[in-house]
C-alpha positions as a Markdown table, in Angstrom:
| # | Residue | x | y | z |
|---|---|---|---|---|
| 1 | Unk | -2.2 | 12.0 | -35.0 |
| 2 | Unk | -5.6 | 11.1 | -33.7 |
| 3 | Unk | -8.9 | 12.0 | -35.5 |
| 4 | Unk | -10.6 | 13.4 | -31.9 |
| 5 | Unk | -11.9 | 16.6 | -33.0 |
| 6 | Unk | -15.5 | 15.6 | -33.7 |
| 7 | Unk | -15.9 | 13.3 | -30.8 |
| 8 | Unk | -14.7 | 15.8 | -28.5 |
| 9 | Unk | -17.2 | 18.7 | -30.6 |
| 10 | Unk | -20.2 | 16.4 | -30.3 |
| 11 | Unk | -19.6 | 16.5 | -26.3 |
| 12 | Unk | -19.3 | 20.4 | -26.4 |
| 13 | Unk | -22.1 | 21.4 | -29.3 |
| 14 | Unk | -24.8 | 19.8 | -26.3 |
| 15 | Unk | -23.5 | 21.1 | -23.9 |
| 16 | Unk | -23.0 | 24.6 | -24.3 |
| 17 | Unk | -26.5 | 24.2 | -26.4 |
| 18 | Unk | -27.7 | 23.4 | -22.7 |
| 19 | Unk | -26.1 | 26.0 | -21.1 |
| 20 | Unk | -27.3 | 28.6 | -23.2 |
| 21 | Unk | -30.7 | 27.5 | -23.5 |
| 22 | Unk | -30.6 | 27.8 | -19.8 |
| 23 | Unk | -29.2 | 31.2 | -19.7 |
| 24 | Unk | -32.0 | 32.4 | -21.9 |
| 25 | Unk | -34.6 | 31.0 | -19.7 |
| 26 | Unk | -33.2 | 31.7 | -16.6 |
| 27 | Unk | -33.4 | 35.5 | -17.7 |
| 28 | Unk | -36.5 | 35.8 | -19.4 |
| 29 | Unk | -38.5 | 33.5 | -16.9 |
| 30 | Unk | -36.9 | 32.6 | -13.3 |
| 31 | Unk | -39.6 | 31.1 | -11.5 |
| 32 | Unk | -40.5 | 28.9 | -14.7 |
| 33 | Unk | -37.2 | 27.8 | -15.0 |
| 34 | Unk | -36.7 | 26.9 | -11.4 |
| 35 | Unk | -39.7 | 25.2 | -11.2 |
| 36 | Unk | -38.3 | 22.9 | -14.4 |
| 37 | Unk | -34.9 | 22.5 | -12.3 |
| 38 | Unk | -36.4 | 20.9 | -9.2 |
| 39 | Unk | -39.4 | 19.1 | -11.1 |
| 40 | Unk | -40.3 | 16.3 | -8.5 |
| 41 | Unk | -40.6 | 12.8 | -10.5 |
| 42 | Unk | -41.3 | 10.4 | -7.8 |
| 43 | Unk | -42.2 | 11.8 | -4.1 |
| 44 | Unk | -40.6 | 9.6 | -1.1 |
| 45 | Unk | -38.4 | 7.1 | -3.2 |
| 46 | Unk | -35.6 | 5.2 | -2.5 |
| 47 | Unk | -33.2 | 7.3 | -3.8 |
| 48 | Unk | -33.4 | 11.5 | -4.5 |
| 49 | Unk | -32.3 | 14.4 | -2.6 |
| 50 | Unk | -33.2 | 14.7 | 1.5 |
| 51 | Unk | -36.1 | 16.2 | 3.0 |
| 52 | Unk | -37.1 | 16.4 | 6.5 |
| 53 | Unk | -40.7 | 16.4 | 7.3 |
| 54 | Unk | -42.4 | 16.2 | 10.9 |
| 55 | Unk | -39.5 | 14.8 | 11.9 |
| 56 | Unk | -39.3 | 12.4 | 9.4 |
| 57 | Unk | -36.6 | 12.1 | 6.6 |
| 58 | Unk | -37.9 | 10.8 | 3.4 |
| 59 | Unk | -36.4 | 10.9 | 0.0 |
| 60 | Unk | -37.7 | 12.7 | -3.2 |
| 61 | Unk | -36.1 | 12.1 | -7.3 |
| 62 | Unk | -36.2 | 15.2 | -8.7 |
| 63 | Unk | -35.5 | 15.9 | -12.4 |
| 64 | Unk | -31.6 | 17.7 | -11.0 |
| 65 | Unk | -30.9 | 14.8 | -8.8 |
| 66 | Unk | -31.8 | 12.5 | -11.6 |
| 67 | Unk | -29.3 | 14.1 | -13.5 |
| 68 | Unk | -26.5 | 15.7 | -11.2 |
| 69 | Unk | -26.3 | 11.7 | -9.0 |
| 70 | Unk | -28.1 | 9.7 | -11.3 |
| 71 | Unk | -27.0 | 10.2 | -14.9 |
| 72 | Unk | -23.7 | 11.8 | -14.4 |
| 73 | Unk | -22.0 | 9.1 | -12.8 |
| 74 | Unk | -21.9 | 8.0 | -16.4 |
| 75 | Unk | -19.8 | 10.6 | -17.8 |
| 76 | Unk | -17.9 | 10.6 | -14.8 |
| 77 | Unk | -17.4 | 6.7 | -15.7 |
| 78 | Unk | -15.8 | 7.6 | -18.9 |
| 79 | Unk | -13.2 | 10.6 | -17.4 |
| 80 | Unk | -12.9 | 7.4 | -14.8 |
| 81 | Unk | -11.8 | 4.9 | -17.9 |
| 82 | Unk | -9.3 | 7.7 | -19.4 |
| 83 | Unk | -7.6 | 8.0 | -16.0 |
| 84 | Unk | -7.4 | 4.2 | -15.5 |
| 85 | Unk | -6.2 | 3.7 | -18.4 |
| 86 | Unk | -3.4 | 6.0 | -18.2 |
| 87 | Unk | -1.9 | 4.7 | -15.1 |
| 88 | Unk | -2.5 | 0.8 | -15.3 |
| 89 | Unk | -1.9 | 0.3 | -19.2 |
| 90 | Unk | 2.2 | -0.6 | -19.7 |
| 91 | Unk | 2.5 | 2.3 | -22.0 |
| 92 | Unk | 0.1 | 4.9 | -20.4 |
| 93 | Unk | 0.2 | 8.1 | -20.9 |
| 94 | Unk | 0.3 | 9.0 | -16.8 |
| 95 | Unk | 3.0 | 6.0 | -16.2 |
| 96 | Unk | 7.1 | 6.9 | -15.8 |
| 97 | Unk | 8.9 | 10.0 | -16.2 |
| 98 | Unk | 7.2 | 11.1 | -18.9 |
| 99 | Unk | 4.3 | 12.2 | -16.6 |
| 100 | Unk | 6.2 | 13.6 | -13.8 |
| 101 | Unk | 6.5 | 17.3 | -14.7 |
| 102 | Unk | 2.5 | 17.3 | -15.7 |
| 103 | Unk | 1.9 | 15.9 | -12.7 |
| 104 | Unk | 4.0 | 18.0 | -11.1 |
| 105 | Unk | 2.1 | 21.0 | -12.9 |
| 106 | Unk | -1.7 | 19.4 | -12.2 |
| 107 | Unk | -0.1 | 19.8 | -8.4 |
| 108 | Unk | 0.3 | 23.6 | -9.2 |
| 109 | Unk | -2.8 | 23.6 | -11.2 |
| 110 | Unk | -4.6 | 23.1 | -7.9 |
| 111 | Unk | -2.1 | 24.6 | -5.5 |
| 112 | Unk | -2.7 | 28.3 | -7.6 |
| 113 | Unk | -6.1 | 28.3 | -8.0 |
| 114 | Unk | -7.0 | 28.0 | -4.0 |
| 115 | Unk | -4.6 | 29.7 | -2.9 |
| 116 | Unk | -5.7 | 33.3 | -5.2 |
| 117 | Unk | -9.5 | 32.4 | -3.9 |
| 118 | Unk | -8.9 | 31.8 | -0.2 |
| 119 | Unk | -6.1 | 34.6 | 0.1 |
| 120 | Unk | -8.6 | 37.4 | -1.7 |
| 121 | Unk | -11.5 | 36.0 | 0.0 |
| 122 | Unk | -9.8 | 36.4 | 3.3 |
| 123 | Unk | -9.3 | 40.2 | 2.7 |
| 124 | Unk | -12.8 | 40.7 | 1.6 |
| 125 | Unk | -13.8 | 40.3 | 5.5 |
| 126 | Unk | -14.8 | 37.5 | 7.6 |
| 127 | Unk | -18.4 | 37.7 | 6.5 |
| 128 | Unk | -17.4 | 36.7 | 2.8 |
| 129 | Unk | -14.6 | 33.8 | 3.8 |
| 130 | Unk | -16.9 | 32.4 | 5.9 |
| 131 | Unk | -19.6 | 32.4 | 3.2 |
| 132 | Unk | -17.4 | 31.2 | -0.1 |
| 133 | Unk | -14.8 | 29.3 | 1.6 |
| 134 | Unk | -16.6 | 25.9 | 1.2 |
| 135 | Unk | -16.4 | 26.3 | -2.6 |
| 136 | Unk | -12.5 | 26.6 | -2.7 |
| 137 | Unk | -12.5 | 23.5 | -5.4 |
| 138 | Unk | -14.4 | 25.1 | -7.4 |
| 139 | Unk | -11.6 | 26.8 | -9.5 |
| 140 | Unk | -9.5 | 24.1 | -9.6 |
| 141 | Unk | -11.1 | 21.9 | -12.3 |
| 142 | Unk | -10.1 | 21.7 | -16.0 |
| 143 | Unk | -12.3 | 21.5 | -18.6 |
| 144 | Unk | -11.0 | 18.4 | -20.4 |
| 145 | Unk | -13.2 | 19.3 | -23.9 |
| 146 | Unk | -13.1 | 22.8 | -24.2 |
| 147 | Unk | -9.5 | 22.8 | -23.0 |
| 148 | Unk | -8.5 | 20.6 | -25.9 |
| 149 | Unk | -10.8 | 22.6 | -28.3 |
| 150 | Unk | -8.3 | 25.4 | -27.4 |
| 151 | Unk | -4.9 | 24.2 | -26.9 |
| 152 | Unk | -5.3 | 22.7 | -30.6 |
| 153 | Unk | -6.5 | 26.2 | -31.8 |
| 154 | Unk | -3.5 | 28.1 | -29.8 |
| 155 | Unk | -0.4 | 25.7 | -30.2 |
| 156 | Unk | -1.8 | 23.5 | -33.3 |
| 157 | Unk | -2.8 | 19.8 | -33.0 |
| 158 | Unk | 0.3 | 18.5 | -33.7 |
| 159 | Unk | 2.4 | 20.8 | -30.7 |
| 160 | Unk | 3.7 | 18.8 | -27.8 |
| 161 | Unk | 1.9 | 21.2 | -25.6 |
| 162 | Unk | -1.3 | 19.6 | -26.6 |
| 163 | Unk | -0.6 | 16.3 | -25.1 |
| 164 | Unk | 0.8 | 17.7 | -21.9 |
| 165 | Unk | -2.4 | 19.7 | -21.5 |
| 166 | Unk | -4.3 | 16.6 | -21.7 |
| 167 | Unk | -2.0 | 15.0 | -19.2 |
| 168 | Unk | -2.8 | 18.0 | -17.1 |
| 169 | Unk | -6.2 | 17.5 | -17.4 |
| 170 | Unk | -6.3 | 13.5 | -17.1 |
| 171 | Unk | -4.9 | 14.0 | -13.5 |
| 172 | Unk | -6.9 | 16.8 | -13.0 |
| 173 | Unk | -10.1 | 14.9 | -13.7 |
| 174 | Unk | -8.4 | 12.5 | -11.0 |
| 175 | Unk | -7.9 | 15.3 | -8.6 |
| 176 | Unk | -11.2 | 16.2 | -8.8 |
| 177 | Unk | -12.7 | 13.2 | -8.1 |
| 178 | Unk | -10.9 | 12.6 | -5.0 |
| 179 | Unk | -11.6 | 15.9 | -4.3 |
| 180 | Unk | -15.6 | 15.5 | -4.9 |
| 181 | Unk | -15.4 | 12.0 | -2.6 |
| 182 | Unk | -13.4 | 13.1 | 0.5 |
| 183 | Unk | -14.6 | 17.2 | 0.9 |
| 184 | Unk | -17.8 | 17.5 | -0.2 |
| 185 | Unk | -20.1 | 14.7 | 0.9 |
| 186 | Unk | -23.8 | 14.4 | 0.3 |
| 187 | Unk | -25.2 | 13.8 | 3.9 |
| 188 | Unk | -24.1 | 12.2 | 6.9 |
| 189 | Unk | -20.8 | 10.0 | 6.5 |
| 190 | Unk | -21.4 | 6.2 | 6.8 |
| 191 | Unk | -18.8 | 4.7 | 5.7 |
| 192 | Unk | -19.6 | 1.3 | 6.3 |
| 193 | Unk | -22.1 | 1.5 | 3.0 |
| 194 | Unk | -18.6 | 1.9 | 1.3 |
| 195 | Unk | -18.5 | -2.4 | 1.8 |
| 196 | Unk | -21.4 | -2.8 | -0.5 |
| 197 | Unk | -19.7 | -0.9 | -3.4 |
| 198 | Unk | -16.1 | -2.7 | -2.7 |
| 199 | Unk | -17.8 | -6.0 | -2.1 |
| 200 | Unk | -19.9 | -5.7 | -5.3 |
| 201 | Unk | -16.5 | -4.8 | -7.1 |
| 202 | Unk | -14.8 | -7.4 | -5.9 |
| 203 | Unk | -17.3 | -10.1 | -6.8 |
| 204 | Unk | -17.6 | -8.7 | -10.8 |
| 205 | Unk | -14.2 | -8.7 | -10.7 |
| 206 | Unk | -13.7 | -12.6 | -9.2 |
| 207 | Unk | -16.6 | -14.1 | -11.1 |
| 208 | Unk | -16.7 | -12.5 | -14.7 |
| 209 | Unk | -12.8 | -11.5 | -15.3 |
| 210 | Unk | -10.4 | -12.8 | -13.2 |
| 211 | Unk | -11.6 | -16.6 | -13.1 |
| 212 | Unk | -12.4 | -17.0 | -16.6 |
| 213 | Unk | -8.7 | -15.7 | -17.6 |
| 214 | Unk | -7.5 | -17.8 | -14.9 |
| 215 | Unk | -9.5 | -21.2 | -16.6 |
| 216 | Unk | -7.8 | -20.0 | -20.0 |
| 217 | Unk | -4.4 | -19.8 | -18.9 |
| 218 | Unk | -2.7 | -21.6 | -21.7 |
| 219 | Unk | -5.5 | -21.2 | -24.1 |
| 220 | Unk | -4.7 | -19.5 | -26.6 |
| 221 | Unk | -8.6 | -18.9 | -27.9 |
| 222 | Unk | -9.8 | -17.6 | -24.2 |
| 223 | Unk | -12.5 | -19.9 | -24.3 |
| 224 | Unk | -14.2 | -19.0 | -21.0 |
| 225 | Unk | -13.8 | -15.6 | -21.0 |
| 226 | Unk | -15.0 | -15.3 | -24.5 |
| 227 | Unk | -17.8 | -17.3 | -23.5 |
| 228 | Unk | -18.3 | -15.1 | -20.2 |
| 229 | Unk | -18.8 | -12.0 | -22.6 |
| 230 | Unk | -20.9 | -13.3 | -25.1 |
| 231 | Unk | -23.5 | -14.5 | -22.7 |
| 232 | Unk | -23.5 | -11.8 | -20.0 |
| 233 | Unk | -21.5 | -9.0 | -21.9 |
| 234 | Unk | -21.7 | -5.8 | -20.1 |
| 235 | Unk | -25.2 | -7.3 | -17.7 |
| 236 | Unk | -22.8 | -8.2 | -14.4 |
| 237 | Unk | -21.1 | -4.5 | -14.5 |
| 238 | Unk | -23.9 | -3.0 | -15.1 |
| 239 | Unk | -25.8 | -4.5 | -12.1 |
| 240 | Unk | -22.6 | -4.1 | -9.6 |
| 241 | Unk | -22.5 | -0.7 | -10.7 |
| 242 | Unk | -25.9 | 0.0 | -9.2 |
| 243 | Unk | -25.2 | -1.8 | -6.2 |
| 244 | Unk | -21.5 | 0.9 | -6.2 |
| 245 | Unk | -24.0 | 3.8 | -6.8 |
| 246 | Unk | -26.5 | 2.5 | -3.8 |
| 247 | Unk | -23.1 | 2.2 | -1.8 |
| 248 | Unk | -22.1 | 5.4 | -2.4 |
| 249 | Unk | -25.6 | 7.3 | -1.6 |
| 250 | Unk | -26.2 | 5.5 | 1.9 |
| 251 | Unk | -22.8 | 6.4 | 2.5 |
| 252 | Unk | -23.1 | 10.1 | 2.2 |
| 253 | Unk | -20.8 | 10.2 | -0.7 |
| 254 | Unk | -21.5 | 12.3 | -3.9 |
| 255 | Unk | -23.3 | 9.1 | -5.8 |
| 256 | Unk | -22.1 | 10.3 | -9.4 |
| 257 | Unk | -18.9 | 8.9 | -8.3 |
| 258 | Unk | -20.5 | 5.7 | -7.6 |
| 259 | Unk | -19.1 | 4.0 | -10.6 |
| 260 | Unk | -15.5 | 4.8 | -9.7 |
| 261 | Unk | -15.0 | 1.3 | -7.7 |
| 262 | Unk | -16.6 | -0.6 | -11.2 |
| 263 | Unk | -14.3 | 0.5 | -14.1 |
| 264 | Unk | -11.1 | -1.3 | -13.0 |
| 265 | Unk | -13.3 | -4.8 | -12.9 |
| 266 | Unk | -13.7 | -4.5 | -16.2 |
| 267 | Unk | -11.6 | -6.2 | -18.8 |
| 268 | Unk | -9.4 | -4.0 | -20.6 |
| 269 | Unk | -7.1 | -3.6 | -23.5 |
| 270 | Unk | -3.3 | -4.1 | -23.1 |
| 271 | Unk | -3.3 | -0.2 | -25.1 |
| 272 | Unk | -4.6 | 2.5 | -25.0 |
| 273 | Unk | -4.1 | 5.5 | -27.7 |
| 274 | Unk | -5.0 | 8.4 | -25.8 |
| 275 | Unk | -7.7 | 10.4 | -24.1 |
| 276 | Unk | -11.0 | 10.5 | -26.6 |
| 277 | Unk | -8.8 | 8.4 | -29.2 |
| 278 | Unk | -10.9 | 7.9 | -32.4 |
| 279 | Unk | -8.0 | 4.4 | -32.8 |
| 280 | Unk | -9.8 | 3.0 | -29.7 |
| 281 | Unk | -13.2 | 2.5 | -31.5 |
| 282 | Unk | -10.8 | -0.3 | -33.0 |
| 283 | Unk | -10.5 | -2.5 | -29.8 |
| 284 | Unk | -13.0 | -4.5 | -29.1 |
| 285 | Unk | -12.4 | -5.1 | -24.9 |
| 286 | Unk | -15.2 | -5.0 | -22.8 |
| 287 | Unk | -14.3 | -1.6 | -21.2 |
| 288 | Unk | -13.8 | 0.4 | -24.6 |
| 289 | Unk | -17.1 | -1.4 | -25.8 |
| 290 | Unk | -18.8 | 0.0 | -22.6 |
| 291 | Unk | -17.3 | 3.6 | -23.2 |
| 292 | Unk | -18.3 | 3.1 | -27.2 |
| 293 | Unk | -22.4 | 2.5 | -26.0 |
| 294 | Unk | -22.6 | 5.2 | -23.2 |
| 295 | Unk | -21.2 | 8.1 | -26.0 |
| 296 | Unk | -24.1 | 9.4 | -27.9 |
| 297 | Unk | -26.4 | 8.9 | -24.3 |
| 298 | Unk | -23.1 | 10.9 | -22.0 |
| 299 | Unk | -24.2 | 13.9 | -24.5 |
| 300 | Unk | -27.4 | 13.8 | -24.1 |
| 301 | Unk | -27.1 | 13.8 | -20.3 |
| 302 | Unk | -24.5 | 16.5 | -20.6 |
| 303 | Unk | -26.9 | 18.5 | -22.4 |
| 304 | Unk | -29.4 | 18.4 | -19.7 |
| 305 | Unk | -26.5 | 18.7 | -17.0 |
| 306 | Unk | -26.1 | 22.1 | -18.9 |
| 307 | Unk | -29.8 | 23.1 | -19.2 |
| 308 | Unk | -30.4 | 22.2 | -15.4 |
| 309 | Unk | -27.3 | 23.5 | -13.5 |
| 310 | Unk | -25.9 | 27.2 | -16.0 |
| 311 | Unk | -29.5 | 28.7 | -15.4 |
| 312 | Unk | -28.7 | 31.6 | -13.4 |
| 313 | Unk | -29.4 | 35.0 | -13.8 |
| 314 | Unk | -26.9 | 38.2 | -14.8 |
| 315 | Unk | -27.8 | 39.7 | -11.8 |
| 316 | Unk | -26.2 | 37.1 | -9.7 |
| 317 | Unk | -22.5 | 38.1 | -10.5 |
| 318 | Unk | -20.9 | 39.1 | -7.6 |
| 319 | Unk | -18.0 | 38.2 | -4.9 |
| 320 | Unk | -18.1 | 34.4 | -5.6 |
| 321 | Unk | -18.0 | 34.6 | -9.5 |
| 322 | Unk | -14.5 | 37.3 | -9.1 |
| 323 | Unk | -13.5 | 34.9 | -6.6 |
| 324 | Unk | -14.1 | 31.8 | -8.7 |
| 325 | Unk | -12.8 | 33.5 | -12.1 |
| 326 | Unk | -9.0 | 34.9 | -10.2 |
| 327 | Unk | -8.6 | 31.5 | -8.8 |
| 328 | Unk | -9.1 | 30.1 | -12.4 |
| 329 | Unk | -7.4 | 32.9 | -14.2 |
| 330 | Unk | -4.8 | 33.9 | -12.3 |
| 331 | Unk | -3.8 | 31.1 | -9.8 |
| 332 | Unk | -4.0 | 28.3 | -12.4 |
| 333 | Unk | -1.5 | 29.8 | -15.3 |
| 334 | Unk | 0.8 | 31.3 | -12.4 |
| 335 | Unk | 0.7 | 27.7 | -10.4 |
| 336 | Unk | 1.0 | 25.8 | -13.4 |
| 337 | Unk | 3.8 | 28.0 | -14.9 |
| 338 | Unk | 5.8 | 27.8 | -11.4 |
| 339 | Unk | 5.1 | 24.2 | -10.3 |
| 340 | Unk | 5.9 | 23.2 | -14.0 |
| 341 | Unk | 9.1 | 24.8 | -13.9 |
| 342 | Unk | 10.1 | 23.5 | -10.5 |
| 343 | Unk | 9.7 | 20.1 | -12.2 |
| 344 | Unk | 11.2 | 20.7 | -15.8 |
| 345 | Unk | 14.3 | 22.3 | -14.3 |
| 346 | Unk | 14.4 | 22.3 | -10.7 |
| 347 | Unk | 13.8 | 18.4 | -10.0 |
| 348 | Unk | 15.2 | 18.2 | -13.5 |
| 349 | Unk | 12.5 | 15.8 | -15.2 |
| 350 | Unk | 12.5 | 18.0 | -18.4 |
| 351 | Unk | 9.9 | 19.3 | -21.2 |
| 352 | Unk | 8.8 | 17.4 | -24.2 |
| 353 | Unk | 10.7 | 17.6 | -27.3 |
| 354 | Unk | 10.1 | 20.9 | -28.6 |
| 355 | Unk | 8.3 | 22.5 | -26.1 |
| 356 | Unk | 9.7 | 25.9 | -24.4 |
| 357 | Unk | 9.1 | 26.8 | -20.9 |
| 358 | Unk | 6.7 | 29.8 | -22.0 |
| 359 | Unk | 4.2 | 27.1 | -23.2 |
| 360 | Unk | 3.6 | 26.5 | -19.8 |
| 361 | Unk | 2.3 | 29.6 | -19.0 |
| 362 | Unk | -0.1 | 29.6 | -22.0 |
| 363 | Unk | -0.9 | 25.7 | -21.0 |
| 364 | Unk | -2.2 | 27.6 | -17.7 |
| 365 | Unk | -4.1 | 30.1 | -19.6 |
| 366 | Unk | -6.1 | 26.9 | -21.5 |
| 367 | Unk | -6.7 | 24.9 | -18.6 |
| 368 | Unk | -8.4 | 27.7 | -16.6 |
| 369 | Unk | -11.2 | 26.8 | -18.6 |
| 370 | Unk | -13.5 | 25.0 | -15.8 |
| 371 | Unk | -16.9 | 24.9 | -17.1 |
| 372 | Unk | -18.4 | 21.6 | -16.7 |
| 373 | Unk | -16.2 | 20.5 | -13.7 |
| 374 | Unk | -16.5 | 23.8 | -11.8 |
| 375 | Unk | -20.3 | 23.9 | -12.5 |
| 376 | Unk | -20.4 | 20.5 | -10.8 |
| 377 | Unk | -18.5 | 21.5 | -7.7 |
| 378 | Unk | -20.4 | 24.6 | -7.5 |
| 379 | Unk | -23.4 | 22.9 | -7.5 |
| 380 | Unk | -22.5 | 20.5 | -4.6 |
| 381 | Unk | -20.5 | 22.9 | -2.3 |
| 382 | Unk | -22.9 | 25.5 | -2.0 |
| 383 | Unk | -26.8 | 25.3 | -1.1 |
| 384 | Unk | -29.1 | 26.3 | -3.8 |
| 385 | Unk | -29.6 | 30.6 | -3.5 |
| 386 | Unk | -27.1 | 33.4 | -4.7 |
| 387 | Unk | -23.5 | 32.3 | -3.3 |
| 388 | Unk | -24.2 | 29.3 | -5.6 |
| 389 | Unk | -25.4 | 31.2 | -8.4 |
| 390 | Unk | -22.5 | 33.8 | -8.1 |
| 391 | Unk | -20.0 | 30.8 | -8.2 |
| 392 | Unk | -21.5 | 29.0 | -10.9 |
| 393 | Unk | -21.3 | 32.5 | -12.9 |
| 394 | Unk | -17.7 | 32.4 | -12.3 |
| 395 | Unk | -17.6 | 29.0 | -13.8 |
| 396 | Unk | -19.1 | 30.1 | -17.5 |
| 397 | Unk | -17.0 | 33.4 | -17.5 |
| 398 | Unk | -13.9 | 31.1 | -17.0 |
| 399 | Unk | -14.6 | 30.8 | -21.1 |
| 400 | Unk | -13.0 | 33.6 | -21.3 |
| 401 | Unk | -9.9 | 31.9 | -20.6 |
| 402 | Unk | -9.8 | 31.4 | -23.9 |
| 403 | Unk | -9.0 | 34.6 | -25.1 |
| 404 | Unk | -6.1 | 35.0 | -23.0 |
| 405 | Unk | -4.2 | 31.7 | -23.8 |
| 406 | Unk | -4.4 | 33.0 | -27.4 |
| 407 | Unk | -3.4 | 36.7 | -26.4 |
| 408 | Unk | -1.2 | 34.2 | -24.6 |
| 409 | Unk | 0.7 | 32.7 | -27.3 |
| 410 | Unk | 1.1 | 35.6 | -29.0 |
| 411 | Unk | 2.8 | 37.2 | -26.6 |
| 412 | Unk | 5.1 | 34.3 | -25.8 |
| 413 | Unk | 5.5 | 33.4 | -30.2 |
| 414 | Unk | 3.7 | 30.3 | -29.6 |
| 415 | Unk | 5.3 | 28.1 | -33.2 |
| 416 | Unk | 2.0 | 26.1 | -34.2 |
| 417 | Unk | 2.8 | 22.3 | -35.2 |
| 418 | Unk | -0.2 | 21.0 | -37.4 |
| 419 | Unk | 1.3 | 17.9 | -37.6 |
């Protein structure tokens, strides 16, 4: 219905380009590679990753933090936007019963996936739970792009399947996020910093949307607020989004998350046509107008987010990548599949219109795809050596995910819908 294919391909062509660039060079040179990775930019700044010195603890921007807290908050913005979207807007996609047995299936999506890593890890030995269990998210992320890229190849773009999928993923993306904020912080917890990014939200919100649509009640023109844009457009967001990110570092939480508290300040459209909707370069609200500037620079970043964090070496395979892949291969069809079903028949919400309860198992199958998500995870819940390089393995084998859904639908006479 939507023309999304070549947005979503432009995000994936960079990326992967990244990521196999980095492969290459990770395997012919190591060292040189490394040395790129952790390229310091600016010793003992304001902001950059931790070091401890003689006592002392100073800060240093390195080319990965740059990208990893820096840069990616911006495509993180953007899954932020989707999910907003979907749950605020009167006809999103995440809003009523529609969205009850994918969210019921995201649940099992999650539930599956940790449950296969923890349970084998905890018959591998004590010594290999205790060294992998901090990376039990790592398989539960869903590869909004790729997943797509697949589901339209395996059930056809017109297929109700496809839309659950990205339901699935939309509330994944959510899941994640929550995850990333509350498990896996960046240094010591100080909360309190937390009332820097709330109180810079709250301000945007008071002084550049919520009073100027208040002074235009009754006015049909929106004088004030179309006067608000044109003079500051997107300058106030911008500027409380740094003060967000600030928040979030001196807090101890991952900053990439940082612009989370911003992107429901901004004004938005009373529509929305779908995740990575070619329609919504149509509306002209602030928030789609934001999303519409940061695309060709989000794959750019993702292409560096690629060439600094897939860079490991073949020979790092080992318990954490089998770990990672089971969790994603086999704990996310199965919990999907079972969760999916509690929800369609048990709790009685029902499937989409010509949907079967076999898709759900092959929707399983597509969203085991982790890559990007699961490369981000890995990369924050392990320190830098070979647990982290294992895991992050794990994460670019769960392409091969992709096979299976289509082995998949075969199987289960998957009847593609073009249109």
């Amino acid at each position: 219905m939507y023309r999304v294919w070549n947005f979503i391909t432009s995000y994936s062509i960079l990326l992967i380009a990244g990521a196999l660039l980095a492969l290459i060079w990770a395997n012919i040179n190591a060292e040189s590679y490394n040395h790129f990775v952790h390229l310091v930019l600016i010793p003992d700044f304001f902001i950059g990753e931790l070091h401890e010195s003689h006592g002392e603890i100073t800060r240093t921007l390195t080319l990965h933090y740059l990208v990893n807290d820096v840069l990616m908050a911006f495509f993180f913005a953007i899954a932020a936007k989707e999910v907003w979207e979907a749950v605020i807007l009167k006809n999103g996609s995440l809003r009523g019963k529609k969205a009850a047995t994918p969210l019921i299936a995201t649940l099992g999506g999650m539930v599956g996936p940790i449950s296969i890593y923890l349970g084998i890890a905890y018959f591998m030995g004590s010594t290999t739970f205790d060294a992998v269990a901090n990376g039990w998210a790592v398989p539960t992320a869903t590869d909004i792009a790729f997943s797509y890229l697949v589901g339209r190849l395996v059930f056809g773009a017109g297929h109700p399947a496809v839309r659950f999928l990205l339901l699935l993923a939309i509330a994944d993306d959510a899941a994640g996020l929550l995850i990333l904020a509350i498990f896996y912080p960046t240094g010591d917890v100080a909360l309190q910093w937390l009332g820097l990014s709330v109180g810079a939200a709250v301000l945007v919100y008071l002084l550049f949307n919520y009073l100027p649509r208040r002074m235009d009640k009754g006015d049909q023109l929106r004088r004030n607020s179309t006067r608000m844009r044109s003079v500051f457009g997107f300058w106030p967001y911008l500027i409380a989004g740094c003060l967000s990110w600030y928040g979030f570092q001196k807090a101890g939480l991952h900053p990439s998350l940082g612009l989370l508290p911003i992107i429901p300040t901004i004004p938005h459209a009373d529509r929305e046509f779908g995740i990575f909707a070619e329609a919504e370069k149509h509306l002209t609200d602030l928030l789609n107008h934001c999303e519409h500037l940061l695309k060709h620079p989000v794959e750019v970043i993702l292409f560096f987010f690629g060439l600094l964090n897939a860079g490991v070496e073949f020979g790092a395979i080992g318990n954490p990548t089998w770990l990672v892949l089971g969790g994603l291969i086999i704990g996310k069809p199965l919990g999907v599949f079972i969760f999916g079903y509690i929800g369609a028949h048990v709790l009685r919400f029902g499937l989409p219109v010509g949907m079967k309860t076999s898709d759900l198992f092959v929707i399983g199958c597509v969203a085991s795809i982790g890559f990007t998500v699961s490369l981000f995870i890995a990369s924050v819940a392990f320190e830098t050596g070979p647990v982290q390089d294992a895991a992050k393995m794990g994460a670019l084998l769960s392409f091969g995910a992709a096979v299976l859904a289509i082995v998949a639908g075969k199987i289960t006479r998957v009847e593609k819908k073009q249109f």
